[in-house]
C-alpha positions, 0 to 999 in steps of 0.5 A, a space after each residue: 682295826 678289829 671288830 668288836 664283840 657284840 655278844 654281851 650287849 644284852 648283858 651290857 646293857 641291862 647292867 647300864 642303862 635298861 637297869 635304871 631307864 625302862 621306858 622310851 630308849 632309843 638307840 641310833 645307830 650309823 656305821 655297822 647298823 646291822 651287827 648293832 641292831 642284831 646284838 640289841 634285837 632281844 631288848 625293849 627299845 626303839 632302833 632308829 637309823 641315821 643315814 648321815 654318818 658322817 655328821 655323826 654327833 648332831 644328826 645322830 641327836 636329830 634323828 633320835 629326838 625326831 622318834 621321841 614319844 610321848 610327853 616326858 620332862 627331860 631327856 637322857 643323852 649317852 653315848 655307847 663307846 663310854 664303858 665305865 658309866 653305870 646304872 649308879 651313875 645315871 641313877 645320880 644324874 637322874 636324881 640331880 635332873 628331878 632335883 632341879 625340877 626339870 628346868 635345867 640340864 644336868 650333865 656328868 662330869 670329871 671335876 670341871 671336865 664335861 661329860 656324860 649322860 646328859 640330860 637335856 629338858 623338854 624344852 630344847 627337843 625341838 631344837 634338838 630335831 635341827 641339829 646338824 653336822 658334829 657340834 652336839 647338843 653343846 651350841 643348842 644348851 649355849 643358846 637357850 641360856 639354861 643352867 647347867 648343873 655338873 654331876 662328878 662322876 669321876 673318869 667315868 663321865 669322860 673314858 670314851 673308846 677311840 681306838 683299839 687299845 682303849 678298848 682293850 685297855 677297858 677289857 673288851 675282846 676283839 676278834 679278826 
């Protein structure tokens, strides 16, 4: 597979996320960490290595909640290859988290189909720190028996990149 171009991630993301969440961003990166981390190195967040690739899901969500700082009511979890997500959409699910008072996780959605951004409150950080191998923050929200409150985002909660030809399908430029 090609590579992709990393040359308008600042652009990307001030659009996305940095337009609507200013403070406390943390990046994890895995597999390419250097090209990633060069890309993002201009902007206002915190990088943070997670050297279990190959568990990628649940020790990429440790070891971004192991960095956490400060005291904050909830989280924002999205994933990078979900280009269709907008600073609308997390402003929606932000809006939803603040309306439910902090108590419980609010997650985009498709319909019934679940998605992205999550938001998972402060009080399942630490077992956020224990997570392991590629389950994600799903068994942890089973778990804690919280209510999870769907936000409709419409396909942009779920069109994630998995291949090449999604990515040209949502206008990236590959190089050799």
């Amino acid at each position: 597979m090609s590579e992709p171009n990393y040359a308008r991630a600042e652009t990307l993301w001030k659009c996305g996320v940095l337009a609507t969440v200013t403070d406390n961003v943390v990046v994890v990166t895995g597999a390419r960490r250097c090209e990633i981390e060069d890309a993002l190195e201009v902007l206002p967040v915190t990088m943070a290595f997670n050297p279990r690739v190959e568990t990628v899901m649940g020790s990429s969500l440790s070891t971004g909640f192991s960095i956490r700082q400060g005291a904050t009511d909830g989280t924002l979890v999205m994933l990078a290859d979900m280009p269709r997500l907008t600073s609308s959409n997390i402003r929606l699910v932000s809006h939803h988290f603040v309306m439910e008072n902090g108590a419980h996780v609010v997650r985009g959605s498709h319909g019934a189909k679940l998605g992205h951004p999550v938001i998972l409150p402060s009080t399942l950080y630490q077992a956020a720190r224990q997570l392991v191998g590629d389950m994600g923050a799903s068994s942890i929200v089973h778990q804690s028996r919280l209510r999870t409150r769907l936000v409709d985002l419409g396909s942009a909660a779920v069109v994630d990149i998995s291949s090449e030809d999604d990515a040209l399908r949502e206008g990236a430029v590959l190089r050799a």
